[in-house]
N, C-alpha and C positions, 0 to 999 in steps of 0.2 A: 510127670514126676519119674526119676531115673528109678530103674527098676533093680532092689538091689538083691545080687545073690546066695544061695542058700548058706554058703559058707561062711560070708561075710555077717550076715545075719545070725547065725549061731554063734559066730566070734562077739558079736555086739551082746547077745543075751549074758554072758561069760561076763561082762563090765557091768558094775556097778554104779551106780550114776553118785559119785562120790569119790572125793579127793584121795588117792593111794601115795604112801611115802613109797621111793622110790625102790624099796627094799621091798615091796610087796607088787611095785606097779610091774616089775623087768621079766619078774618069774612067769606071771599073767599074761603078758605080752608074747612069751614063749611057748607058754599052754595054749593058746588061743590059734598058735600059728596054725595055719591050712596050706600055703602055697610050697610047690617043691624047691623053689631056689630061694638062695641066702640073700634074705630083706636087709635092707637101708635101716638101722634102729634112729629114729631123729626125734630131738626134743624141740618143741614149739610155747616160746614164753612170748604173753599179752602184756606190753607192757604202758607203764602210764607216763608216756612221754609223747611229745610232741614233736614228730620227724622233720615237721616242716621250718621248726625251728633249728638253726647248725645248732645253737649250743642246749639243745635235746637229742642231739643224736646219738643213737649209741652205738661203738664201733670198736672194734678190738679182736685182737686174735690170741690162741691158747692149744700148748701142748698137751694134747689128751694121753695121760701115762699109758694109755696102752694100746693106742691108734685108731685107725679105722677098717683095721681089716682089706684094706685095700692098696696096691703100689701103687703112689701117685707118680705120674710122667712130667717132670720141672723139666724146664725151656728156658737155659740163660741167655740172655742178648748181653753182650758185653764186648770188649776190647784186649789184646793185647794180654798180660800175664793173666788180667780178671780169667779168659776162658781155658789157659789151662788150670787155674785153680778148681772151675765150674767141672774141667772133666775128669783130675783127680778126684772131686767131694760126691763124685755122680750122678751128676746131671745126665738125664733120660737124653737133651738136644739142646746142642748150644751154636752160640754162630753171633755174626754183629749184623751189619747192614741186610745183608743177603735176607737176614732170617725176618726182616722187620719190612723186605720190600714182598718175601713169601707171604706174610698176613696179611700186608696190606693188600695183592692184585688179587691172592687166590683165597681172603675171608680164610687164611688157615687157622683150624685151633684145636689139631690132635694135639693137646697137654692138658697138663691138670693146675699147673699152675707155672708162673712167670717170672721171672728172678732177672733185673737189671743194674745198673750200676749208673750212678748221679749221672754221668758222664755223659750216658745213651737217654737218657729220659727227653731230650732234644726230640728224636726221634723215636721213640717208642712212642712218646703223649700226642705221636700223630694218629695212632691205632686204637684212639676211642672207642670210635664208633665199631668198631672191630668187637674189641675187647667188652669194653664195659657194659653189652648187656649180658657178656656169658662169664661175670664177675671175674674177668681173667686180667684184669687192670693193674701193674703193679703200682705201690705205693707205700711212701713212707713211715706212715702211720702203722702197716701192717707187716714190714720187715720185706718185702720184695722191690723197693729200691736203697739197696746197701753195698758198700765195698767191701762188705765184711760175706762174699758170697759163699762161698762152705758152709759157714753156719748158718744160713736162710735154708742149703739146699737140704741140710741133715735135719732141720727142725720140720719141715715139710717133709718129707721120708719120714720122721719120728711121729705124726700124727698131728702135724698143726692144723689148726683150723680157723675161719674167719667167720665173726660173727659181728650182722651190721642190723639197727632195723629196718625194714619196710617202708614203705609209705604210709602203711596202714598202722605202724608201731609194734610189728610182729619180727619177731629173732627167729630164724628156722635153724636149725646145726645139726648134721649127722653126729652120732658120738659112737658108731661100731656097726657091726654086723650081729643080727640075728642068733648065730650060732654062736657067740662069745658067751662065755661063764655070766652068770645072774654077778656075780662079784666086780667083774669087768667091767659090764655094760652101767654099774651101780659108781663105777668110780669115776667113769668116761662123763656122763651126765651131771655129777656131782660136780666134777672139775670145771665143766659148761658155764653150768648153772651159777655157779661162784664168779668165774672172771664176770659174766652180765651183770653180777648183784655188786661187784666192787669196781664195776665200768659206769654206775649211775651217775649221769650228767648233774653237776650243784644245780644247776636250774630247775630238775624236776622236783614237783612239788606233789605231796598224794603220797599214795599207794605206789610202789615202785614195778612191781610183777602182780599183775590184776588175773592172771592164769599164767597155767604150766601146763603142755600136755605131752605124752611120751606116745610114739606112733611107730607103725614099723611100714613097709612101702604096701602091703597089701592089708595088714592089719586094723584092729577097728584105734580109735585114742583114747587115751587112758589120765584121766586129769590125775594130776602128783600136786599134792602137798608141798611146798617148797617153805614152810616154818622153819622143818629143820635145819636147811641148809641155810637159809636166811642166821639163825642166831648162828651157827659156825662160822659163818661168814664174820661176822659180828665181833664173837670174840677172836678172831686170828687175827682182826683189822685193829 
């Protein structure tokens, strides 16, 4: 059994073993802190659907009003006007073939995210196996295969994020950094937690979010309450 340490252990006595609304969960999660550098704050929803089935899948992406505290590095593969638009809207690195034969020989993937045009998906959906197990795939469903590339690259700088499940039926999403206002980190999650609740696939059937937990990268987990946001959900729908 992993041996676990003193800090981590006094952070875990700190939790309650009971459900916090998220107005209570964010503050605790900041009190509890121990480690000197600025934590990942992520929320992790259980949900009751069946991934193996496509149409239980749940998949979608969401601008978090107030980011993640982190420059993301966007990578457009494109042609012709598409890349000077990509290096007016401020793409971190853009390029067409050249950049798509770099991932493919040399496995490259300095960026954070991937922004292509219909056009190139010939050749980019040759970098699967590249891509898709460090989720850097682009795809239409999630707004990084579009010709509309300015606004993919400022929504991603603005704090997009993608959220798909598991195989196991688990959603993981950062929604900020550690050192953000208790109000921030409360709006970021919120925001989350709503696109998943109004992402539920017509075929599930049950319980839609069977857990909720709010975590930080060194921190202990904090189960949330998600009633609240469930009937707001509710009524804006």
């Amino acid at each position: 059994m992993k041996k676990v340490s003193k800090n981590v252990a006094k952070a875990r006595k700190q939790v309650e073993a009971r459900p916090y609304i998220l107005q209570e969960a964010v503050p605790l999660l900041q009190k509890v802190k121990f480690s000197k550098f600025d934590e990942t704050v992520e929320v992790t929803l259980r949900l009751g659907v069946d991934p193996k089935h496509a149409d239980q899948m749940v998949r979608g992406t969401v601008v978090l009003p107030h980011g993640l505290g982190k420059a993301k590095k966007v990578l457009v593969i494109a042609a012709g006007e598409k890349l000077r638009e990509a290096e007016a809207a401020g793409a971190d690195l853009f390029g067409g073939e050249e950049m798509v034969e770099k991932i493919q020989k040399e496995n490259w993937t300095d960026f954070d995210a991937l922004i292509t045009t219909p056009d190139m998906m010939k050749s980019v959906g040759r970098l699967g196996k590249v891509l898709g197990p460090k989720g850097l795939m682009p795809n239409p469903k999630t707004g990084t295969v579009t010709l509309d590339v300015a606004n993919a690259i400022r929504e991603i700088k603005a704090g997009k994020v993608e959220f798909r499940t598991d195989k196991t039926g688990l959603v993981h999403s950062p929604v900020g950094k550690i050192s953000f206002t208790p109000e921030k980190l409360v709006d970021n999650a919120t925001t989350l937690i709503s696109s998943v609740i109004k992402a539920k696939p017509a075929a599930a059937k049950g319980k839609y979010i069977k857990g909720a937990t709010l975590s930080s990268t060194m921190g202990p987990g904090i189960r949330i309450d998600v009633l609240p946001i469930e009937a707001a959900a509710k009524i804006v729908s």
